[in-house]
N, C-alpha and C positions, 0 to 999 in steps of 0.2 A: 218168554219174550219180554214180558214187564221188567222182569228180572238185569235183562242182560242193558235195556233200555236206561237203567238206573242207574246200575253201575259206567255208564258211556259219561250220563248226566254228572255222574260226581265226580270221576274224572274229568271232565272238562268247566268245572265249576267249584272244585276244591282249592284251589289258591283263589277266587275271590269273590271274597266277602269282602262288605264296603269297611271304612273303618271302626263299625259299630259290630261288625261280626254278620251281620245281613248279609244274607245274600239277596242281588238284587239284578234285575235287567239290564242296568246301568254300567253294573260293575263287568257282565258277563259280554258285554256288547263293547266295554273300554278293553274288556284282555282281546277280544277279537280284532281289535283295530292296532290294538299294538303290537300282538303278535304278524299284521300284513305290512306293518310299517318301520316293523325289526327286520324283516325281509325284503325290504326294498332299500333299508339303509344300509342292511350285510352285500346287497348288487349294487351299490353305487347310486340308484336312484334316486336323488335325491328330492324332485318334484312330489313323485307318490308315496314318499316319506313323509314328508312332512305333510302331505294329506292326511294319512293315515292316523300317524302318532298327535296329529291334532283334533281327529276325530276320537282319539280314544282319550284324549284330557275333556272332551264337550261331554262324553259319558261320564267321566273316573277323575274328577280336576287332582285328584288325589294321587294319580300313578305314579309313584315314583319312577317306577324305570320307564316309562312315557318321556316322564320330565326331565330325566337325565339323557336318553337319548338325543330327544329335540335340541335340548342345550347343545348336545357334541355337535348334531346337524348346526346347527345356525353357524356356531364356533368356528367349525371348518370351513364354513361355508362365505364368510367373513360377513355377517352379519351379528354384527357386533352389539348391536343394542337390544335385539331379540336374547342373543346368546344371555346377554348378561341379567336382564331380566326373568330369563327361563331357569337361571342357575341360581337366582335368588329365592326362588319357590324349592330349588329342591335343598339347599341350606337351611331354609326355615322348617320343613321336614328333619331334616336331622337332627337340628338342636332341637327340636321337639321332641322326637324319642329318643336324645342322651347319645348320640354316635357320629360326634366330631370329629373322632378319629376312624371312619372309615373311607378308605381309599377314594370311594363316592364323591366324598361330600367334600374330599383334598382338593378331586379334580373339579369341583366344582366351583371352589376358594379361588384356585388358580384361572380358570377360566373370567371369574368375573373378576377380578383383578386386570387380565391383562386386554378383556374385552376393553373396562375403561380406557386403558390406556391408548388402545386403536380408537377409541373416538374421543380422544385428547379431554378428557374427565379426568386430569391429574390427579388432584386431590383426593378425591374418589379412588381411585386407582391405589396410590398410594397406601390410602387405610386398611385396603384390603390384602395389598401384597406385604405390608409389614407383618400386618393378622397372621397372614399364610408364614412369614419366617419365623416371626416369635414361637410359632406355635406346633411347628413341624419339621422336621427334618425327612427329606426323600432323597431319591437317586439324586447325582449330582446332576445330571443333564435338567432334571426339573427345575431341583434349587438354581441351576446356572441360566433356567430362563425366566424365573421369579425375581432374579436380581437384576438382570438384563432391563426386564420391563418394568421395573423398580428407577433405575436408574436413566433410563426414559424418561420417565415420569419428571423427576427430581432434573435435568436436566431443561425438559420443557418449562417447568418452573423455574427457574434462573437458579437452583441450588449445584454449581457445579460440583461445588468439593464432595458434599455425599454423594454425588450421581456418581463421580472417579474413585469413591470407596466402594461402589455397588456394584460396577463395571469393571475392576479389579479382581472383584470376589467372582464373576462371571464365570472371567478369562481363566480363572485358576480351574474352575469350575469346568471347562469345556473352552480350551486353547484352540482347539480347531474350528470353531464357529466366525467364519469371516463376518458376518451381522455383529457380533460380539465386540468384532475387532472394528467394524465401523464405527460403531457408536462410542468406540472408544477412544477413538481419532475427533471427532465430532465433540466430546468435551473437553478433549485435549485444546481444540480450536478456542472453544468458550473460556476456557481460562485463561488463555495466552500465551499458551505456549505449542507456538506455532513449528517451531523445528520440529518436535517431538510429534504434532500432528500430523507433516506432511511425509514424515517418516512410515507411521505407521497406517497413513492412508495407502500412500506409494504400494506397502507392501501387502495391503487388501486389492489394490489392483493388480499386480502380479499376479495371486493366486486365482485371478480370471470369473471367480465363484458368482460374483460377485455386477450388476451393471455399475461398470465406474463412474457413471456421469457424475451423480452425488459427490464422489470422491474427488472430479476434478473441480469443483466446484469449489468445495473448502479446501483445497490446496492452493487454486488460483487467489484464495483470498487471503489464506496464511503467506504464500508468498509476498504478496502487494503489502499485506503488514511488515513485514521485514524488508522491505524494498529489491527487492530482486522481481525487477520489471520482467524481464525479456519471461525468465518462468511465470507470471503472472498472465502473462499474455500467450505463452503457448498450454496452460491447463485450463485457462477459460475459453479461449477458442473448440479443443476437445469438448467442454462443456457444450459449448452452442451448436456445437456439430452434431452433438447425441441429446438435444434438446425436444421435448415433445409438452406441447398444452397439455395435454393428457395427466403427464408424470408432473409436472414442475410445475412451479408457482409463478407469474409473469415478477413477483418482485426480486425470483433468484435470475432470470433474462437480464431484467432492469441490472442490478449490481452487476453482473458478471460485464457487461457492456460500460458501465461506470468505470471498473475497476480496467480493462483494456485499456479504455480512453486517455484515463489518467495515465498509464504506464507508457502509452505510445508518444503522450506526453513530456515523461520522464528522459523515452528514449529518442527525443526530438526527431521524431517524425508525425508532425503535427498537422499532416495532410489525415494521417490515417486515425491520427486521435480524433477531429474532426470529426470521420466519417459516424465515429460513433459513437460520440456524442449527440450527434445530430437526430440520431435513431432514437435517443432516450430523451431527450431536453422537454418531450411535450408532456409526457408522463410521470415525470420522474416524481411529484408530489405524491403519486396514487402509490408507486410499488418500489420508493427506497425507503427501508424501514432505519434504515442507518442515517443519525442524524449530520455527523460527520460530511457523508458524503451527500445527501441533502443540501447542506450550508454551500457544499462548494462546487455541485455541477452547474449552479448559472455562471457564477465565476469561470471556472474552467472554461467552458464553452465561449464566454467574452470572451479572455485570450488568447484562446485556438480561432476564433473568428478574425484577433487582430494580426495573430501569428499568417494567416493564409491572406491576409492581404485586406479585410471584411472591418475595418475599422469601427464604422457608422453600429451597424449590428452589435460589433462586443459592442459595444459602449453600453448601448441599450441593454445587451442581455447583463452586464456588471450591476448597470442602473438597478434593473431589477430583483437583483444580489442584494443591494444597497437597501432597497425599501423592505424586503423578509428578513435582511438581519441588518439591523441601522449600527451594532456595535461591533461589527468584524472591520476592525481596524487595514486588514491587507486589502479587503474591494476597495476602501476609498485610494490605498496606496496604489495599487493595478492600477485605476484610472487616472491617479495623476501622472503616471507613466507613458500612460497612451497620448495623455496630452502634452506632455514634454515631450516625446517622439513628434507629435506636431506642432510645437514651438507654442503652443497656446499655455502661456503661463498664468494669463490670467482665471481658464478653470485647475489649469495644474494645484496651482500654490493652494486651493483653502481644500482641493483633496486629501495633498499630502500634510497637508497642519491639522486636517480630522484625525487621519491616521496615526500621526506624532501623539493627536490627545488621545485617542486610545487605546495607547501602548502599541502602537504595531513597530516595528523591528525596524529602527530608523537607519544601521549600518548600511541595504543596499538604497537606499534613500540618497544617504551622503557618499556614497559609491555612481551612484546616477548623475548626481549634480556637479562631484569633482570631472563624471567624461563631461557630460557637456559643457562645463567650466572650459576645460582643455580644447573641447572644439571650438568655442566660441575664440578662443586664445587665436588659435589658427587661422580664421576666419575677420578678427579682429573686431569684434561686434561691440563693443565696451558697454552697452546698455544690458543685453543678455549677462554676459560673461558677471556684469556688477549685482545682477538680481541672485546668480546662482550663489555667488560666493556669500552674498546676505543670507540665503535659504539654507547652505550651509552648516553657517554658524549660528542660526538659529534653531535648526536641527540640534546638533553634536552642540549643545552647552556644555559639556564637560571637557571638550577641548575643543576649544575653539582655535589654540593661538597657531595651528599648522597652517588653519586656515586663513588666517591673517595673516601670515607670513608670507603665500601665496597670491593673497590678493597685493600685498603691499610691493611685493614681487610684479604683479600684472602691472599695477598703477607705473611701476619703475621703468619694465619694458615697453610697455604700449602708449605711454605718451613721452617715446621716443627718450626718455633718459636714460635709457641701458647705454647709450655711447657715452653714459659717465663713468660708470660699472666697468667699459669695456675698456677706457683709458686709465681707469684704475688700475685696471689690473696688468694693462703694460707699463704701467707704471712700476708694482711691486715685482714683476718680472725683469726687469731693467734692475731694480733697485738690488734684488738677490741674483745677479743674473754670476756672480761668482762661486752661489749655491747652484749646483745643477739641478737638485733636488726640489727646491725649494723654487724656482724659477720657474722649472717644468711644469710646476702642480699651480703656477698661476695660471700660466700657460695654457695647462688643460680647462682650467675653471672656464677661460673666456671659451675655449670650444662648444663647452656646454652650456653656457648663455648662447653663443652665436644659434646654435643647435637650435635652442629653445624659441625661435623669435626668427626661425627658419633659411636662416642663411648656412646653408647645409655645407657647401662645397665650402664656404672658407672655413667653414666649422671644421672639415674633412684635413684642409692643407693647415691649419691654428694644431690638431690634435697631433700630427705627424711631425710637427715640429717638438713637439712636448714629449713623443716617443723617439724624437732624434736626442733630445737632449738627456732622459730619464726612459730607459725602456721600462717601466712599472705596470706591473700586473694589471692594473685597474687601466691606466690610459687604451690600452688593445679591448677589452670591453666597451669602453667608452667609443673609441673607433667603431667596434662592431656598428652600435648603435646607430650613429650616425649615416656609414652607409644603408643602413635599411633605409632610415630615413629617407635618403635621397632616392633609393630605389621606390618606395612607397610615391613617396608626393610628386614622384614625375609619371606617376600611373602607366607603368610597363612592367613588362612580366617580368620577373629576378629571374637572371638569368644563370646557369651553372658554375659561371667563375664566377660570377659576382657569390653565389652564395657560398662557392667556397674560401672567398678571401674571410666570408664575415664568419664563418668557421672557424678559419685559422685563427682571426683575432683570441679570439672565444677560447680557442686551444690553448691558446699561449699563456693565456690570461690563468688558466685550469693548472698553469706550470708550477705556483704558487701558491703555497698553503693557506695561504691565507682568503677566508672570504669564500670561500667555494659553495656554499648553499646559494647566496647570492647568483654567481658565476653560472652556476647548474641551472636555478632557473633561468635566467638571462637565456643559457644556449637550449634549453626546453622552447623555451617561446617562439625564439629565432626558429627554430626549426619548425614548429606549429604553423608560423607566416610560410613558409616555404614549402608548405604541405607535406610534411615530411614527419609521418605522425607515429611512423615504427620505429622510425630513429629518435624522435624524441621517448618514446618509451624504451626503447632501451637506454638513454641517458637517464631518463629518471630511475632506472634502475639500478644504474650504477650508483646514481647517487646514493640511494638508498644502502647498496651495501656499503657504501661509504659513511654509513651512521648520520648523513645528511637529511635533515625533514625536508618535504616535496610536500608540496600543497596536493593531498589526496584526492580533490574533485579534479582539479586540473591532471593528474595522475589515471583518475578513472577514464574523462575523454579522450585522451591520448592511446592508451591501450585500448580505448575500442575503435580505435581509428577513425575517431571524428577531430574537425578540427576544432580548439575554442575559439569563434572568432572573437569574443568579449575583449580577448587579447591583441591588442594593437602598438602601433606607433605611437599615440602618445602615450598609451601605459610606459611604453619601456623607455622614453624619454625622462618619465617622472620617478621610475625605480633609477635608472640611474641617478637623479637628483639626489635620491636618498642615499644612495650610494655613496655619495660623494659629502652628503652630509654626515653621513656615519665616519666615512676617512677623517673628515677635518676635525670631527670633535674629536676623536681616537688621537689624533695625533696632537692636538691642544693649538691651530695656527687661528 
């Protein structure tokens, strides 16, 4: 009986002895606990595992395979900072008896490698998964997620270009791993190159494996980089729609509603930019990490305010645009706009002269001041109309003299001496009246002063006379023009004949090789006033296969069948000006 009582004992005590060769209570009480906690780990149990296998380290701190099982439990279990801690105990064991290269102490390398990187311990992370590559080579599925979480890492650290060499080596690694493939789309984003990101998002979301919200997220924002609003706006909606507190961050909420806002923006419909802007304006300090769009959603929101009608408000939220960044040049310009739109010149003018002094983009400045110049013309205001064309020319120092030439122009018409001009010019019409040619084109000249200084209908019967005398390409544009004119400023609807006479003009004029980009836009615009925004893209169309350049923004609104209204009656009074300035010098009169 002692006999067989011995033999049980040495069987169930011959693997352990402590590390001194003792056998002891400790050691025999650790094999007991982790043989009940190997068997609760091989059922899935994971609670009375890690009871167990922790009762047999309080015995045996020494267990290796205790310490290796717990690691895998914490591991899978995504407690990640147990994991990595438990797997550093059993690497210090290995390098202690010499057996770095057993399979063990591999999975152990990798394990707290990639633990780090789930609890964003980059650096960390880093050292240990380089360790793992330098030093090893295994199946590819391993090495393909050592370089994965490598490339994480280096990613989360702002190193894009290694993380795109590590994420590379992955893919080649194991191509069917959609994770693989997001993260590879994800640095694609980080470097800038956005086509190629939203390619190979796209096709992470196809493959369904995968919750796409992530994916629509940095697409909606690759697109917004490249400006294709309308995609902007339908992958970050998807985004919000499959958004949860839970998964997401409120600062990727925040941008994805920034980035709407702006593109709704884009796509003038500024009720809806609005809406959501409105959503973010109170928080936007705490969750836009992007400085970028930071700087400019009180801006934004000012102008979407003044755009829905809410003056008072932008002002204030630009104001406070104004005080977080004193040197962005376009707030103080935005506001002196607002107040030009309300005649108030005296906050206008030292806006827009900040803005001049800190470089901000003076062209739609003096684009602004030439319309209201022209309104003022119409309206006859001489005190306005004289501060615009001073603000002008002290904008545009570099050329000024268009602008002087226009103003000297005003001074000529608006106190009343264009009827010197006007007798002038039947004067040298009389004088060449044996040149028909040359008669005509005084002829026409006075139609286009009368034009200008709004005596439309003699302007209408002066230009018909100049096309009885000379049918010239340019006078039937000039026509065109004029009757819009008169349809415009008697404020009634254009009616079907009417807009097809100013068509025909426009046709006839097109008969003529000469001058046709001009021509082409002329009847683009015409057609814009007439709301006729498919038929103006397909003229731009033609022109274009006509080797003709078409002003590309004005070309984008048209085909999406908006109209531009920027384009009016007196723009096209002042392009024909030019028109006709370009004829005279061309021709030397």
């Amino acid at each position: 009986m002692k006999s067989l009582f011995f033999i049980f004992f040495m069987i169930v005590i011959s693997p352990l002895y402590s590390q001194e060769g003792e056998i002891t209570i400790d050691t025999v009480k650790g094999n007991y606990y982790f043989s009940e906690g190997l068997k609760f780990f091989q059922e899935g149990n994971a609670i009375q595992a890690e009871e167990n296998l922790l009762e047999a380290l309080n015995h045996n701190p020494s267990h290796i395979e205790a310490l290796t099982y717990i690691t895998n439990l914490y591991y899978y279990t995504d407690k990640f900072s147990l994991a990595s801690e438990y797997a550093l105990r059993v690497i210090n064991q290995y390098k202690k008896k010499g057996l770095i290269f057993d399979e063990d102490y591999i999975d152990m390398l990798k394990i707290r490698g990639v633990s780090f990187t789930f609890l964003s311990q980059y650096n960390e992370a880093v050292t240990v998964l380089s360790e793992f590559i330098r030093d090893f080579k295994t199946e590819d599925l391993v090495t393909a997620e050592i370089h994965h979480s490598r490339a994480i890492c280096l990613k989360e650290l702002g190193e894009y270009e290694k993380a795109y060499g590590d994420i590379i080596l992955a893919h080649q690694l194991n191509d069917t791993d959609t994770g693989i493939q997001f993260t590879m789309g994800e640095i694609l984003f980080y470097l800038d190159e956005y086509k190629k990101a939203i390619e190979v998002l796209s096709a992470v979301n196809q493959k369904g494996t995968l919750d796409p919200t992530n994916s629509y997220y940095f697409i909606g924002i690759a697109y917004f980089n490249i400006g294709d609003s309308e995609q902007c706006v339908e992958n970050h909606l998807k985004f919000l729609n499959n958004y949860s507190d839970e998964y997401h961050t409120k600062t990727s909420e925040v941008t994805a509603k920034y980035c709407i806002s702006h593109s709704y923006y884009n796509l003038n419909q500024h009720k809806k930019a609005l809406q959501y802007a409105s959503e973010i304006i109170d928080i936007y300090h705490l969750h836009l990490d992007n400085e970028y769009f930071r700087k400019h959603l009180l801006f934004m929101y000012g102008a979407l305010l003044v755009l829905n009608g809410q003056n008072e408000e932008g002002k204030t939220s630009i104001k406070k645009a104004q005080i977080l960044y004193p040197n962005e040049g376009t707030y103080y310009q935005t506001l002196g706009y607002i107040y030009l739109l309300e005649n108030n010149f005296e906050e206008a003018i030292p806006n827009l002269t900040k803005a001049y002094d800190l470089g901000a983009t003076i062209r739609d400045s003096v684009v602004h001041y030439q319309e209201l110049y022209d309104s003022f013309l119409t309206i006859e205001d001489s005190s306005y109309a004289l501060k615009c064309i001073d603000i002008i020319i002290s904008l545009d120092k570099n050329n000024p003299a268009n602008y002087r030439k226009r103003f000297d122009q005003y001074a000529l018409d608006h106190n009343k001496n264009y009827n010197k001009m006007l007798n002038d010019l039947d004067y040298l019409s009389v004088l060449y009246a044996e040149n028909k040619e040359k008669s005509a084109y005084f002829i026409a000249t006075k139609a286009i002063v009368l034009n200008s200084v709004m005596k439309h209908e003699e302007a209408l019967k002066v230009i018909d006379e100049a096309i009885r005398l000379d049918p010239f390409y340019e006078y039937f544009v000039f026509r065109s023009i004029i009757k819009i004119s008169i349809l415009l400023n008697e404020n009634k609807e254009i009616e079907i004949e009417s807009q097809s006479d100013v068509l025909k003009d426009i046709d006839k004029a097109l008969t003529s090789n000469l001058r046709k980009q001009e021509i082409y836009m002329i009847k683009i615009i015409a057609l814009m006033i007439f709301d006729s925004s498919d038929d103006a893209c397909k003229t731009a169309k033609e022109a274009i296969k006509l080797d003709l350049i078409i002003d590309k923004e004005l070309l984008n609104y048209i085909c999406k069948g908006k109209v531009a209204k920027r384009y009016n009656e007196r723009e096209l009074i002042f392009g024909l000006s030019t028109l006709n300035e370009r004829y005279a010098d061309d021709s030397g009169w």
